[in-house]
C-alpha positions as protocol buffer text, in pm:
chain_id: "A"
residue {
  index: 1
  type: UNK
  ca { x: 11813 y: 12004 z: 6486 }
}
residue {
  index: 2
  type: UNK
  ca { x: 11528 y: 11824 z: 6564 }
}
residue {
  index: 3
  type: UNK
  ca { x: 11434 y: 11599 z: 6860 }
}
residue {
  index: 4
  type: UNK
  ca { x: 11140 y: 11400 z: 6800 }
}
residue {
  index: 5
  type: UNK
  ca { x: 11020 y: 11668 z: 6584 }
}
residue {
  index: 6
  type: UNK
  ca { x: 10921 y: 11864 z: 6951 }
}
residue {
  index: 7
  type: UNK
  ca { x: 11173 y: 12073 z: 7018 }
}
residue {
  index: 8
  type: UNK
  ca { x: 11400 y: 12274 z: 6742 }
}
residue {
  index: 9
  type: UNK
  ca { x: 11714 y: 12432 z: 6859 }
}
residue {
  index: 10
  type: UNK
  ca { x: 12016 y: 12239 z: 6931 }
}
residue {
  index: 11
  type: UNK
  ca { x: 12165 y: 11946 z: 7103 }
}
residue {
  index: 12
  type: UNK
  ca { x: 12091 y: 12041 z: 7447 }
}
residue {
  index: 13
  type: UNK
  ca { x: 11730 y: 12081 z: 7437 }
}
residue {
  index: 14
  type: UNK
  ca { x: 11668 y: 11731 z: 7294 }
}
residue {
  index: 15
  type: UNK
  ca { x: 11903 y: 11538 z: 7540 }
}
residue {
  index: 16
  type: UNK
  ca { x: 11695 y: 11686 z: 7839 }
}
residue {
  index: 17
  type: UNK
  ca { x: 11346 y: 11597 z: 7650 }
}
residue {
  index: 18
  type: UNK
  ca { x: 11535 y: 11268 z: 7568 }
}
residue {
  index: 19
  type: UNK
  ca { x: 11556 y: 11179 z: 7922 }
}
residue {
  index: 20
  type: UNK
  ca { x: 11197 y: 11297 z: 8006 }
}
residue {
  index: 21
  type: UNK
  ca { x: 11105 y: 11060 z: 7690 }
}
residue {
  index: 22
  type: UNK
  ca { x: 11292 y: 10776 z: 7845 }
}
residue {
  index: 23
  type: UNK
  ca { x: 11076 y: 10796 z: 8222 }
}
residue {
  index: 24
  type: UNK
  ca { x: 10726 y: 10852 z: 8010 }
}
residue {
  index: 25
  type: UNK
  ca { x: 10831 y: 10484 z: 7840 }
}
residue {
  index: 26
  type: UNK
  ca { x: 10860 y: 10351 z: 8179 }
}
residue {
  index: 27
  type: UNK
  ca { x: 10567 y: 10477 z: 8297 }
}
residue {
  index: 28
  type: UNK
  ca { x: 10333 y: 10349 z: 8068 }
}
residue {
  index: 29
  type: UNK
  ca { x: 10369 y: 10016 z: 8148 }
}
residue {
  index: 30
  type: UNK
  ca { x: 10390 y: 10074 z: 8501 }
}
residue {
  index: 31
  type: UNK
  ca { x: 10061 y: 10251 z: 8463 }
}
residue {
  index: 32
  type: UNK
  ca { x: 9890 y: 9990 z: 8247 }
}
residue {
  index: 33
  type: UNK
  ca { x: 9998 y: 9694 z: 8470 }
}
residue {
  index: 34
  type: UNK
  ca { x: 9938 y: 9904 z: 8819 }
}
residue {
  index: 35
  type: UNK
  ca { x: 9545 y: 10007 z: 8661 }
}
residue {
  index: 36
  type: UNK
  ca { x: 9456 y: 9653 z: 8541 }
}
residue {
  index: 37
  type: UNK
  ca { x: 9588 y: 9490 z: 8891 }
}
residue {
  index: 38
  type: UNK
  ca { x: 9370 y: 9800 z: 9089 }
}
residue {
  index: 39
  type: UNK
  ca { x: 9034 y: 9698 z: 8849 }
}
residue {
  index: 40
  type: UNK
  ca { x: 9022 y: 9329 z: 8892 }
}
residue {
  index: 41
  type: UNK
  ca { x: 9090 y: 9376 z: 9280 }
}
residue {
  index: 42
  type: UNK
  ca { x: 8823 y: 9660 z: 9320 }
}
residue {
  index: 43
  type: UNK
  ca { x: 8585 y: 9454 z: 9081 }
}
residue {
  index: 44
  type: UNK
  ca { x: 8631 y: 9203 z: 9373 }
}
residue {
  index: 45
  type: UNK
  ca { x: 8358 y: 9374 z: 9547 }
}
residue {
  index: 46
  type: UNK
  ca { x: 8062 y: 9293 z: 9367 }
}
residue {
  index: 47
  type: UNK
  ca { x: 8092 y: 8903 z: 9471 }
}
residue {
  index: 48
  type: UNK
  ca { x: 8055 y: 9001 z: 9826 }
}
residue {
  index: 49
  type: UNK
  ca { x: 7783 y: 8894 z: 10020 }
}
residue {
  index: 50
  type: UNK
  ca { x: 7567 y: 9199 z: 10137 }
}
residue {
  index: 51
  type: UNK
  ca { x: 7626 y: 9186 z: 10502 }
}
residue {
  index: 52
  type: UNK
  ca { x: 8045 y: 9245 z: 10382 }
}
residue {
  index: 53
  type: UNK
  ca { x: 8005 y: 9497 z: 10096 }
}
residue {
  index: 54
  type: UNK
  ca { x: 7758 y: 9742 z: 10298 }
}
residue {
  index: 55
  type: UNK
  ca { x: 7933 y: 9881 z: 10592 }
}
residue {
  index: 56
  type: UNK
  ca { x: 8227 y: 9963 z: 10303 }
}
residue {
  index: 57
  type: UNK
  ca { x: 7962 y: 10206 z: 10112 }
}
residue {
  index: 58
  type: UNK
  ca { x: 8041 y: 10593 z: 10144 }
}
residue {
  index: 59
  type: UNK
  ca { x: 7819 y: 10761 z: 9879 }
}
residue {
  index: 60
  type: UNK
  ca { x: 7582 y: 10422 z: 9763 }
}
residue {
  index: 61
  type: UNK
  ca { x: 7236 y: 10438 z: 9934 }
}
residue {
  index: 62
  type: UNK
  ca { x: 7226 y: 10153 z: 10226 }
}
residue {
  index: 63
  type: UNK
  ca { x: 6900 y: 10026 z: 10053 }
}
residue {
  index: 64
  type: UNK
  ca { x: 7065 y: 9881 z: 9705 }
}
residue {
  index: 65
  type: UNK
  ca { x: 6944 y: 9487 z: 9659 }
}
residue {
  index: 66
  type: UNK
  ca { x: 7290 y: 9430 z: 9508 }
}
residue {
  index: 67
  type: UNK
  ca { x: 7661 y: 9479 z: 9590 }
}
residue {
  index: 68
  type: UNK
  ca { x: 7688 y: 9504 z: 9223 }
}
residue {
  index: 69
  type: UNK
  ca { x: 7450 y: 9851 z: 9231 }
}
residue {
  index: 70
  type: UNK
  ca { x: 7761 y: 10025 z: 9409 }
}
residue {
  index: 71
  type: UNK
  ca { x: 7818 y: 10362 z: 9290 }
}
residue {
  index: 72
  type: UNK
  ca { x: 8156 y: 10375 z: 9073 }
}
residue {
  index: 73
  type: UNK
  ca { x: 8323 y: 10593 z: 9341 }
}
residue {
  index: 74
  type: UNK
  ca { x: 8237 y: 10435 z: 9582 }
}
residue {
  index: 75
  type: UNK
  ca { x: 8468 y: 10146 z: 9455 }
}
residue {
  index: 76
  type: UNK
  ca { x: 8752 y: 10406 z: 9360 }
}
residue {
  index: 77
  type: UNK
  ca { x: 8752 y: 10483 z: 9737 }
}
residue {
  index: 78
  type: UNK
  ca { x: 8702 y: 10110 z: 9865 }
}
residue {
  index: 79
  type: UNK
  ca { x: 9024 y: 10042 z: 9653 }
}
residue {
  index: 80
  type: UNK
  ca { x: 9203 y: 10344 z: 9774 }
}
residue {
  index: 81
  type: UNK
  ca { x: 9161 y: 10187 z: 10104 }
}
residue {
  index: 82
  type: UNK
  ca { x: 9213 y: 9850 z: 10034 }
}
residue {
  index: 83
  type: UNK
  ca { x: 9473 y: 9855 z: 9752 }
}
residue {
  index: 84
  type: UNK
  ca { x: 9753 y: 10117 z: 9790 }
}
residue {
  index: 85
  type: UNK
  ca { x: 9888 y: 10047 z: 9423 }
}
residue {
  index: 86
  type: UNK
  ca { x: 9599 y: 10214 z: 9302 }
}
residue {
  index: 87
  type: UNK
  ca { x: 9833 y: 10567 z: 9400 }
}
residue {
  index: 88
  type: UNK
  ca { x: 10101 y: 10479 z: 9195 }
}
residue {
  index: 89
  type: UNK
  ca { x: 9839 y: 10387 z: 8913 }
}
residue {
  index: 90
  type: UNK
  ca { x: 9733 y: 10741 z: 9018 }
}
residue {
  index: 91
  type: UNK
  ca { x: 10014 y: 10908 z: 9024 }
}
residue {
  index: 92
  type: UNK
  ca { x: 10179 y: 10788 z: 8704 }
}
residue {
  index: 93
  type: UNK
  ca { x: 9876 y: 10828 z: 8489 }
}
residue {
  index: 94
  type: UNK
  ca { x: 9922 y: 11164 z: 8626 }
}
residue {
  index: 95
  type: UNK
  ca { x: 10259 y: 11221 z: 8508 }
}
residue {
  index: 96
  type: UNK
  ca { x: 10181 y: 11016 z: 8146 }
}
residue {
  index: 97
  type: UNK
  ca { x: 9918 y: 11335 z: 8100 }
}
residue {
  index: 98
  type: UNK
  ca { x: 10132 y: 11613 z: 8264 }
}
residue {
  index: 99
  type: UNK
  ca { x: 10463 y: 11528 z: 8047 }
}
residue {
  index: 100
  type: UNK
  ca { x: 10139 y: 11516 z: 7718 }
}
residue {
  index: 101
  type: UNK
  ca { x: 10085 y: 11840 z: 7786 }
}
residue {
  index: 102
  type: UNK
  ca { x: 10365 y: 11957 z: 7870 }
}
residue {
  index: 103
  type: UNK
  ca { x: 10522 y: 11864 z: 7535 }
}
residue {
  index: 104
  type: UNK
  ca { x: 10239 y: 11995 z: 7332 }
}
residue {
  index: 105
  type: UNK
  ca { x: 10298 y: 12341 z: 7453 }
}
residue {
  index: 106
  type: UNK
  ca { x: 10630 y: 12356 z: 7396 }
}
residue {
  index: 107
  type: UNK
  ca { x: 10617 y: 12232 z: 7041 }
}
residue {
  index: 108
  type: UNK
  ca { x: 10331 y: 12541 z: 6999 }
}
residue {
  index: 109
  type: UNK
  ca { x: 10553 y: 12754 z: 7167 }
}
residue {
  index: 110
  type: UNK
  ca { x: 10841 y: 12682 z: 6906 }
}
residue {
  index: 111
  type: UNK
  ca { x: 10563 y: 12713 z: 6606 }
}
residue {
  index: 112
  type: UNK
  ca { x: 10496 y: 13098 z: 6687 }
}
């Protein structure tokens, strides 16, 4: 039987990929809505005045003319700080690409 068309060989190996399936359909939109909400507050940055957005930089040179010059992870790590639902944008994006891959080897695994 097959579940998906992933994984051949019986019932009990497509109820547990079922219920893996079923958390990777949650965490999509939790990871869409978490990443969107983490880029418009980070973009925040660029509209501050220069005396503000400077003592923030970590890796961007202390002689830019712009906040807007800011390197990009620079604002990754201004977020982290500032935003903490930029870690579960994080950490579901991570489990969106772990479960990906995770199901791609088992269906080559059941090919061979």
């Amino acid at each position: 039987m097959v579940k998906f068309g992933l994984i051949r060989g019986g019932i009990k190996g497509g109820v547990w990929l079922n219920k893996w399936w079923g958390l990777w359909w949650i965490c999509i939109p939790i990871f869409i809505v978490s990443y969107i909400y983490s880029m418009i507050i980070s973009s925040k940055i660029v509209y501050l005045p220069q005396s503000e957005c400077k003592p923030k930089f970590i890796f961007t040179p202390q002689d830019v003319q712009y906040c807007s010059d800011i390197y990009a992870i620079d604002v990754f790590l201004i977020a982290l700080k500032t935003n903490p639902i930029i870690y579960i944008s994080i950490l579901t994006g991570l489990y969106i690409m772990g479960f990906l891959v995770f199901v791609l080897i088992n269906k080559i695994r059941r090919r061979k």
